[in-house]
Wavefront OBJ file of the C-alpha trace (Angstrom):
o trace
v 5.418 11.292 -7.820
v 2.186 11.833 -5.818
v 0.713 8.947 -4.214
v -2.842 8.947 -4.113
v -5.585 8.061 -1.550
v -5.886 4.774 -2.803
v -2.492 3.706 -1.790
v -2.297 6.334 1.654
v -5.802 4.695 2.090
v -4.819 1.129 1.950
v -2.143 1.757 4.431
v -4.302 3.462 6.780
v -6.595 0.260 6.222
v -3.449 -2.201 6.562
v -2.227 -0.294 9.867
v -5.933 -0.480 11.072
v -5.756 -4.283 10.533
v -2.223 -4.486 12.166
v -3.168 -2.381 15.419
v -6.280 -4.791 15.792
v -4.238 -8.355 14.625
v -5.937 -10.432 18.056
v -9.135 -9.382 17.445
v -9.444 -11.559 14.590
v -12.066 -10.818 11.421
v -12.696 -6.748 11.374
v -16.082 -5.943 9.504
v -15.196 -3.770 6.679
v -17.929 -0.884 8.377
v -15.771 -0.850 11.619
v -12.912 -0.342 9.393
v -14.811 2.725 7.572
v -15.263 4.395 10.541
v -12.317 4.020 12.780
v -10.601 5.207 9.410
v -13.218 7.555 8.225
v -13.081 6.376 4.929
v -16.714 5.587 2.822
v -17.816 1.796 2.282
v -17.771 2.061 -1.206
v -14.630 3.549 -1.298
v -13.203 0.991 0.741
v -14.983 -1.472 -1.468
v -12.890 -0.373 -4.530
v -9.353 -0.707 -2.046
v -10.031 -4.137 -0.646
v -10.038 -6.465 -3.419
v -6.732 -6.196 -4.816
v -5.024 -6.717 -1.673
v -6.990 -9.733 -1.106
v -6.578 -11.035 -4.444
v -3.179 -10.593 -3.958
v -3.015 -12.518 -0.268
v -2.291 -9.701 1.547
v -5.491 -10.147 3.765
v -8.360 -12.574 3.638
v -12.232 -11.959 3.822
v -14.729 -14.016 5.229
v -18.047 -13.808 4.304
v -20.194 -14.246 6.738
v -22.018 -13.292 9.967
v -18.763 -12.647 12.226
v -16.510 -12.037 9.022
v -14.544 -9.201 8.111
v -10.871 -9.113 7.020
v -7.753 -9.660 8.622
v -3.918 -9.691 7.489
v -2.934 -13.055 6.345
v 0.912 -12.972 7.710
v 2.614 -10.888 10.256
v 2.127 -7.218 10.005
v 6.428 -7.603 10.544
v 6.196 -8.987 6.895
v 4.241 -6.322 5.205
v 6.584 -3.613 3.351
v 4.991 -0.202 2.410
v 6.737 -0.855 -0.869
v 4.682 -3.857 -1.697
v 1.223 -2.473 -0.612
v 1.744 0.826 -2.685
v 2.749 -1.249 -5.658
v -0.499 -3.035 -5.236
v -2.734 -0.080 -4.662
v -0.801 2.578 -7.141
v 1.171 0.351 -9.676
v 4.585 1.422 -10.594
v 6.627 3.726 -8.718
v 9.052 5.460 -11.649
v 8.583 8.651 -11.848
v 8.893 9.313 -15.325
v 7.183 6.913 -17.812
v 10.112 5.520 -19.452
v 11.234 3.745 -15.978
v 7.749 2.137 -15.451
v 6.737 -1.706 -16.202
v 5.338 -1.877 -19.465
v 6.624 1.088 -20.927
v 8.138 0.737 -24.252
v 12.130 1.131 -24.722
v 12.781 4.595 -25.083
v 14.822 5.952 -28.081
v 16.822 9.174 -26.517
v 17.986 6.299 -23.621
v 21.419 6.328 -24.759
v 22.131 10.041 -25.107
v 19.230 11.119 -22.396
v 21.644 13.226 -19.721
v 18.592 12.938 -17.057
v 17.837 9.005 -17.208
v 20.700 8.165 -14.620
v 19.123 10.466 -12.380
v 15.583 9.055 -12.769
v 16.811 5.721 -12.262
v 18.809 6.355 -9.161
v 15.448 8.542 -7.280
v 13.501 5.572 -9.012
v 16.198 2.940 -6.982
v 15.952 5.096 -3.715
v 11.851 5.269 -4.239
v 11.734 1.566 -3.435
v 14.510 1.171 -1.294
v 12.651 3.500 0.973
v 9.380 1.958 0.957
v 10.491 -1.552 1.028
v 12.255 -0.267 3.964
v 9.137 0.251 6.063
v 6.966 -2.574 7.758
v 3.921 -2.087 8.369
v 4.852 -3.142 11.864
v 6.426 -0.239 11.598
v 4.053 2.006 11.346
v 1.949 0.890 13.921
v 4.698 1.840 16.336
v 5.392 5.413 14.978
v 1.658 5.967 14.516
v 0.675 6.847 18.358
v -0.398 9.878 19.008
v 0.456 11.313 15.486
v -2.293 12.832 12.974
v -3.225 10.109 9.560
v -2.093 11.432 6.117
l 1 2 3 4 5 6 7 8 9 10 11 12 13 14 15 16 17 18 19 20 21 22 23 24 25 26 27 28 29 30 31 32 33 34 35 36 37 38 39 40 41 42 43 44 45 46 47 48 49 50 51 52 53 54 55 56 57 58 59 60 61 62 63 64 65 66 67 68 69 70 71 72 73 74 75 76 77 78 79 80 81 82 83 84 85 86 87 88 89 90 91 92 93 94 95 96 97 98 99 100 101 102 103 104 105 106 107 108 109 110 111 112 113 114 115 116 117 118 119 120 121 122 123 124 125 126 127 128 129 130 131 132 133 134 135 136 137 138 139 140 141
């Protein structure tokens, strides 16, 4: 499984809205270049996790975005979800895949489920308030 810079991206951009929680409404270019990440790439990351009520937008002069909840609430699990889709890491795990028919005799499928289990354990294991406290001082992936 690689994760791609849409989902390390949208963290970066969920920790940036964390770390700066009081200041209310961020502009979406302040967020580009704290996080040196291009508007329209940011345009493409934004969407889904407001659609999805992770933050809000406001439209306006003053507006921006901002987390709608705690950044305590936030797991890493959910926000990769969001930004990457499924975590399996073989097709036969993910969503909407079709029932495979080796699944009863395949010798490897216990151990794709299990990294599959520990995948999201791990991630839903992380807050995002989390990662605003390990983040000092340490480089941005």
């Amino acid at each position: 499984m690689m994760i791609s810079t849409r989902g390390r991206y949208a963290l970066r951009v969920m920790i940036d809205l964390a770390e700066h929680v009081q200041d209310g409404y961020i502009p979406m270019k302040v967020i580009a270049q704290r996080q040196n990440i291009s508007l329209k790439y940011l345009e493409q990351i934004l969407p889904p996790l407001t659609k999805n009520g992770m933050i809000e937008g406001l439209r306006r002069r003053g507006g921006g975005y901002r987390l709608t909840a705690a950044p305590d609430t936030y797991r890493v699990g959910d926000i990769l979800r969001l930004t990457e889709g499924d975590l399996a890491p073989v097709a036969c795990l993910g969503c909407e895949a079709r029932a495979c028919e080796r699944a009863e005799s395949c010798k490897t499928l216990p151990m794709w489920k299990e990294f599959y289990r520990m995948t999201n354990a791990y991630f839903d294991g992380i807050t995002l308030a989390e990662l605003v406290k390990s983040q000092c001082g340490k480089g941005q992936a």
